[in-house]
N, C-alpha and C positions, 0 to 999 in steps of 0.2 A: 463411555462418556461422549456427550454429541461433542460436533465439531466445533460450534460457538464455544463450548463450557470447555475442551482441551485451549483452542485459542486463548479466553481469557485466562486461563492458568498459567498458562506460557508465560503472555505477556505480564501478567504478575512476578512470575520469580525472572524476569529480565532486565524491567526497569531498573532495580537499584546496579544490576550488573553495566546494563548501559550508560547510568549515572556516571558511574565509575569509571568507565573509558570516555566520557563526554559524546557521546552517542547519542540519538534518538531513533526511535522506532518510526519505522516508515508504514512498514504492513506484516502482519504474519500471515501465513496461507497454512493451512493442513490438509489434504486432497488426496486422493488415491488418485492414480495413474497405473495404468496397466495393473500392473500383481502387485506395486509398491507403493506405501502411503511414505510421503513427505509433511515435515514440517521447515516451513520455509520463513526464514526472517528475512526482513533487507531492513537495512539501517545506516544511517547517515549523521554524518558532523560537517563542521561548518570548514570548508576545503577540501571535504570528500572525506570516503574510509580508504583506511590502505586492507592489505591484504591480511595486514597484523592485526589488523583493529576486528576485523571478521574472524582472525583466530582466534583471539582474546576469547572473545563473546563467544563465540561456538564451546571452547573448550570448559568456559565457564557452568553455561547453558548445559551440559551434556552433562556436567559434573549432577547438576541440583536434579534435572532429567531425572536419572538414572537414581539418584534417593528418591527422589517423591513416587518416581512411578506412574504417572497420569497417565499415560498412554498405554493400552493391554498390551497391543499385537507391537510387531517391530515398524517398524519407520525410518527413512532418510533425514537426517536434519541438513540443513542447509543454510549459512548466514552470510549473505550478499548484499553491495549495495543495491540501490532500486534503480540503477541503470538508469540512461539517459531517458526513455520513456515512462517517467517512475508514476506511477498509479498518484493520486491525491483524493484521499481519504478524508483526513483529520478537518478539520475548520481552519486549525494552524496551516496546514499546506495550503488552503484554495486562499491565505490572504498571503501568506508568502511567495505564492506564484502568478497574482492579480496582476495582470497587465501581459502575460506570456501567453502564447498559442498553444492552446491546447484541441485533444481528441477525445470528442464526447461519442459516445456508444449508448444506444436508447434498448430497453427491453421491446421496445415498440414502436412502429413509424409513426414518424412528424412529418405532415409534409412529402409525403413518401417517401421520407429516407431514417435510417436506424444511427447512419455517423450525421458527426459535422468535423467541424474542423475550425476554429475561430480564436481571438483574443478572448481571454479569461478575465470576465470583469466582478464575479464572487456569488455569491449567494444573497440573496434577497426575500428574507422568509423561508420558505419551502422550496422555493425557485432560483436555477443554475442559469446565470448568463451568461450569454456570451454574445462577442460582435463579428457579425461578417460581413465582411466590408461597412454598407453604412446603414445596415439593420442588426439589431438588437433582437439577439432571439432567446426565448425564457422557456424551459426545460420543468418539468415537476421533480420530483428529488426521486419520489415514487416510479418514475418514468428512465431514470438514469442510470444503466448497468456500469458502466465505469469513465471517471475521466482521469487521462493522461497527457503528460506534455508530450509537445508532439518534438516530433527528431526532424530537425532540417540539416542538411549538409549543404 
């Protein structure tokens, strides 16, 4: 099974699980790393997840897993939240974090550079923007390996 078509499997028998803890799904990853493949959730509710709320889900998750079967070989499961730099994916995330500084990553130089670093002002068609200081800079969607909130201390 390719990578996409294990993910969306996944995330099929999680939703109603997630439902059920008031959860939402952040991102799933599935990746080999050295000799071990993982599958990785991170998931989020509104005040953060505790520790219980990632066991719920896990033990739940592992349960339906191991019936259905999707996956040949063995695997890491993992189910964390999406920590303070958390990836934003969904449409839901880029409008629920509009106005927050975020870290854009290009597959390809703009300007000669692959990061930025800017206030998060959404999507615009096919195009990511963002502001840095008092320019407005527009990304292709096709052009944008990932954006994440950025961590300040």
């Amino acid at each position: 099974m390719s990578k996409k078509k294990v993910e969306q499997s996944v995330e099929d028998m999680v939703i109603p699980i997630l439902e059920k803890q008031s959860c939402e799904l952040v991102d799933i990853e599935y990746k080999k790393e050295g000799n071990h493949w993982y599958l990785r959730l991170y998931i989020d509710k509104e005040g953060g997840v505790t520790l219980d709320d990632c066991q719920a889900v896990s033990e739940q998750l592992s349960d339906l897993l191991d019936e259905s079967d999707p996956i040949p070989h063995s695997y890491i499961l993992e189910v964390s939240s999406p920590g303070l730099n958390r990836i934003l994916k969904k449409p839901s995330n880029f409008e629920r974090f509009k106005g927050s500084k975020v870290d854009v990553s290009l597959y390809r130089a703009f300007n000669g550079r692959k990061k930025y670093t800017g206030e998060l002002l959404g999507w615009e068609g096919d195009q990511l923007l963002i502001q840095m200081k008092n320019e407005v800079l527009s990304f292709s969607r096709n052009d944008v390996a990932s954006v994440r909130l950025t961590v300040e201390f």
